[in-house]
C-alpha positions as CSV (number, residue, x, y, z in Angstrom):
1,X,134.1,71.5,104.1
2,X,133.2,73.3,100.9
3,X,135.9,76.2,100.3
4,X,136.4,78.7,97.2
5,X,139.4,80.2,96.6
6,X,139.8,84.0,96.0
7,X,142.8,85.6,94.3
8,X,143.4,89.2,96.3
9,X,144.8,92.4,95.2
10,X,146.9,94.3,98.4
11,X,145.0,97.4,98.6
12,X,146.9,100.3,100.1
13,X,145.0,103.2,99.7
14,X,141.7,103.0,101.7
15,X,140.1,106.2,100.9
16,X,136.6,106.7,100.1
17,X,138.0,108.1,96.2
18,X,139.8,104.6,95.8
19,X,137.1,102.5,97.3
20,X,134.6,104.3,94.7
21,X,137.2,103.9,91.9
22,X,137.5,99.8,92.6
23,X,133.6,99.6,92.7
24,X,133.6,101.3,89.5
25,X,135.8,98.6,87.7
26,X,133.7,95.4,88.9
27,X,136.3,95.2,92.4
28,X,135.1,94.5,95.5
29,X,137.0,96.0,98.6
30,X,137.8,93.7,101.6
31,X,139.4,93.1,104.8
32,X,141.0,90.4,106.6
33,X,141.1,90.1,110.2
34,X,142.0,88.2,113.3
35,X,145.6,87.4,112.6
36,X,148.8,89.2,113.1
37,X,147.8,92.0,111.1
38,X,144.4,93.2,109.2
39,X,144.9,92.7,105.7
40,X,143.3,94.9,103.3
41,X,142.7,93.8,99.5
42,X,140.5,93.7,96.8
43,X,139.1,91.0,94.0
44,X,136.6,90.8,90.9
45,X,132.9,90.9,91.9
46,X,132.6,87.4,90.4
47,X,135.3,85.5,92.9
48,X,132.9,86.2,95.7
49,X,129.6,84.7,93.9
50,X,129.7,81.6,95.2
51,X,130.1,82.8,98.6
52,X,127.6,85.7,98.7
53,X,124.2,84.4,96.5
54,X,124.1,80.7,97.8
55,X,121.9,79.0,100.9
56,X,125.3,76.7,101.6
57,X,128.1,77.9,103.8
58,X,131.9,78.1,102.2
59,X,135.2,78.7,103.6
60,X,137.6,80.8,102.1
61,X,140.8,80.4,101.0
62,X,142.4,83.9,100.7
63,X,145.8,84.8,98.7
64,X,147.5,88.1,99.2
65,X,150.9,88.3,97.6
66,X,151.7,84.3,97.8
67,X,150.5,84.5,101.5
68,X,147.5,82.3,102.2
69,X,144.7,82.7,104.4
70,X,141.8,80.2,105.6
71,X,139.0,82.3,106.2
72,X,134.9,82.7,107.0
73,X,133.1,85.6,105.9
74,X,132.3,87.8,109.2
75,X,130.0,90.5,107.5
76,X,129.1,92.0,104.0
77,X,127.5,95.1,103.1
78,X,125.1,96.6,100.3
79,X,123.7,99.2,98.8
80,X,120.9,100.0,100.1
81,X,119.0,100.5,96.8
82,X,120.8,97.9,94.6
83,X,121.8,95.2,96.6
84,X,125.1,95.9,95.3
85,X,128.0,94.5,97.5
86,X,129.6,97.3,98.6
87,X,132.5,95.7,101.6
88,X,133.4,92.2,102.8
89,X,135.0,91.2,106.0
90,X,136.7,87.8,106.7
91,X,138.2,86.8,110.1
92,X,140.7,84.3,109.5
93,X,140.7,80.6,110.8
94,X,143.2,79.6,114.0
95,X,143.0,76.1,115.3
96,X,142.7,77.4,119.0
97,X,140.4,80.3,118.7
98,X,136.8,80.0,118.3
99,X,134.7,81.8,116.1
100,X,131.3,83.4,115.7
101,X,129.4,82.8,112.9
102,X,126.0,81.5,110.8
103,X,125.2,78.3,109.5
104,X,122.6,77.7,107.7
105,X,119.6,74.7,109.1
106,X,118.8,72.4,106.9
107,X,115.4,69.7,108.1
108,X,115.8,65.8,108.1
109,X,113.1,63.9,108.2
110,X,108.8,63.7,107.6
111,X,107.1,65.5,110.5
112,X,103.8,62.6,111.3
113,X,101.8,66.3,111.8
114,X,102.4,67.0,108.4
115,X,100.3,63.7,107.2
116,X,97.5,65.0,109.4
117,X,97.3,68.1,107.7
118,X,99.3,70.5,109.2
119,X,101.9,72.7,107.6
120,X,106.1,73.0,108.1
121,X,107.1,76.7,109.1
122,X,110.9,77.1,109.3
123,X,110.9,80.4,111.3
124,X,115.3,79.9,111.2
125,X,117.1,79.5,108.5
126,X,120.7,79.8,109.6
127,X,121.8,79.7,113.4
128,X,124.2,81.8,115.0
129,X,126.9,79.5,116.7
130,X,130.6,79.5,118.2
131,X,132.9,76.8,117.7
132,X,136.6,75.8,116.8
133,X,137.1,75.7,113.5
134,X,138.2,71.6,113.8
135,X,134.3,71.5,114.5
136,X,133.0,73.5,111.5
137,X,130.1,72.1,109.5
138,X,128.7,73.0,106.4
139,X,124.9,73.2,108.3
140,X,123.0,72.2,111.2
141,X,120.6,69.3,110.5
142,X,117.7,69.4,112.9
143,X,115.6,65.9,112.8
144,X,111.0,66.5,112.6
145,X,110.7,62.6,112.3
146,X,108.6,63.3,115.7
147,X,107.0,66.3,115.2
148,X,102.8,65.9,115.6
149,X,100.3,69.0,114.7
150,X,101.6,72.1,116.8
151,X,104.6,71.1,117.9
152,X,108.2,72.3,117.6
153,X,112.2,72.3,117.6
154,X,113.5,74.9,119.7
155,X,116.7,76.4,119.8
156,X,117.9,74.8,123.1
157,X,116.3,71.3,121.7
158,X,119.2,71.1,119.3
159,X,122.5,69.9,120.7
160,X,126.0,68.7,118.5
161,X,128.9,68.0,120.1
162,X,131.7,71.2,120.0
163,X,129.2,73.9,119.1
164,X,127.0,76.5,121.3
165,X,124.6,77.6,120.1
166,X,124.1,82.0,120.3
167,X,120.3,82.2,119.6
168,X,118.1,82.7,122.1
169,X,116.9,78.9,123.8
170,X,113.2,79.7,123.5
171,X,113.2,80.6,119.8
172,X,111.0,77.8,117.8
173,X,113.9,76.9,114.8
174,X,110.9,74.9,113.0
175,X,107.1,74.1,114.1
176,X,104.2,71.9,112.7
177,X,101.1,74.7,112.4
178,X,97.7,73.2,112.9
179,X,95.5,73.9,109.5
180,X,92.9,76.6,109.9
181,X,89.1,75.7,110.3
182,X,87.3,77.2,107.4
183,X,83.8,78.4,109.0
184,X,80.7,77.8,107.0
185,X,79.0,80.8,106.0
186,X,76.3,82.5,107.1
187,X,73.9,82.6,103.2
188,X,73.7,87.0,102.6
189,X,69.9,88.1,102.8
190,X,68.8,87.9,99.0
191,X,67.4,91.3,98.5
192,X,68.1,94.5,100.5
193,X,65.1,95.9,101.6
194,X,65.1,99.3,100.0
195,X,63.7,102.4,102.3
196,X,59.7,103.1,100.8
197,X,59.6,99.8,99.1
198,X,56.1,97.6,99.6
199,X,56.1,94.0,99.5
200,X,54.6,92.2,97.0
201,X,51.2,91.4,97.5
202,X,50.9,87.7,99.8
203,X,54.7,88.2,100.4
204,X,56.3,88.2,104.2
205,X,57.9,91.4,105.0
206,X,62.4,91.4,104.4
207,X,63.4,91.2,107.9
208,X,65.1,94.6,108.7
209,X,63.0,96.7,106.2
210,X,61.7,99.7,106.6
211,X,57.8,100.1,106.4
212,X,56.3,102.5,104.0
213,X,54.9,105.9,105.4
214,X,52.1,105.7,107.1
215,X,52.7,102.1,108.2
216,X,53.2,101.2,111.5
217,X,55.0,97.7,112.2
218,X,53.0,95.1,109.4
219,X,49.9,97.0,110.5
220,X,48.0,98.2,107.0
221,X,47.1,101.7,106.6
222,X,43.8,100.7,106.0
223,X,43.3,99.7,109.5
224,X,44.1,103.1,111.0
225,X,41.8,104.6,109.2
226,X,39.0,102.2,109.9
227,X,39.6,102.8,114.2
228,X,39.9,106.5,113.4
229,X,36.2,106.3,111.9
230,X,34.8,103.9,114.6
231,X,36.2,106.7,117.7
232,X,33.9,109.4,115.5
């Protein structure tokens, strides 16, 4: 299991002034829990980079005064507008107590769907699991070697031994989506009739146009006047 270590400062003034100052000079405020006591410290921005801007999942091996803790990150908070980390928890490590937490999914295999055109959609990421930490794993591999056009791994479709799985069973962690089928299109008219226009001479009428006043339908003008004559 991949584990950085992190040098902590005891931090005995929790106020919001001192938490502000700390953030000021490149700390990052933090708290240890699920021991004996909740331990409350602070380190350099750059001790936790490792653990915060990377896909893999890392322990954490915690001093405090020359006491050592083994340790997950539980939660982490930012700015809302920066994306500046603002507060880190950890819960430490005990062989007999399981923990909560995310690991990240990572896919093994060539989906047979894939060579027939479809496309791999990974809708999950990291899966939310509980486990001892004897069975901790740096990720959860889920296998596609079978996967044909439109199907998928569910959560309750992916079983290793010591670990339960939190996300909900139905949940698809990774699917084969069937390619789209283009339509042909329709060819666009090639001229929009224009209200008052004539056609030329010899030409069929643009379907949808609108015939010039005194026309009626393709009948000619001519024509009207010719029965108005004949009834005289």
């Amino acid at each position: 299991m991949k584990a950085i270590t992190i040098e902590g400062t005891p931090r005995n003034d929790v106020g919001k002034k001192n938490t502000q100052s700390l953030r000021k000079q490149g700390q990052i405020p933090c708290s240890i829990y699920g021991g004996t006591e909740n331990i409350n410290f602070y380190a350099p921005i750059n001790s936790f980079k490792e653990l915060v801007y990377t896909p893999e999942f890392y322990t954490a091996q915690i001093s405090v005064e020359g006491k050592q803790f083994n340790c997950v990150m539980q939660d982490i908070q930012f700015h809302p507008i920066s994306d500046e980390v603002l507060h880190i928890d950890f819960r430490e490590m005990h062989p007999e107590k399981k923990i909560v937490l995310e690991l990240p999914v990572k896919l093994e295999g060539i989906a047979p769907g894939v060579k027939e055109g479809g496309r791999i959609y990974q809708r999950m990421k990291k899966m939310k699991v509980r486990l001892l930490p004897k069975d901790l794993i740096e990720h959860i591999t889920v296998k596609i070697d079978h996967l044909g056009l439109g199907k998928s791994v569910r959560v309750d479709e992916v079983k290793m031994e010591g670990i339960e799985f939190l996300n909900a069973p139905h949940i698809p962690v990774v699917s084969v989506l069937i390619p789209r089928i283009e339509k042909e299109e329709v060819p666009a008219v090639a001229a929009v009739a224009v209200e008052g226009a004539v056609p030329a001479e010899g030409a069929a009428p643009v379907a949808g146009a609108v015939p010039p006043a005194g026309e009626k339908g393709a009948a000619p003008a001519e024509e009207k006047k010719e029965k108005k004559e004949k009834k005289k």
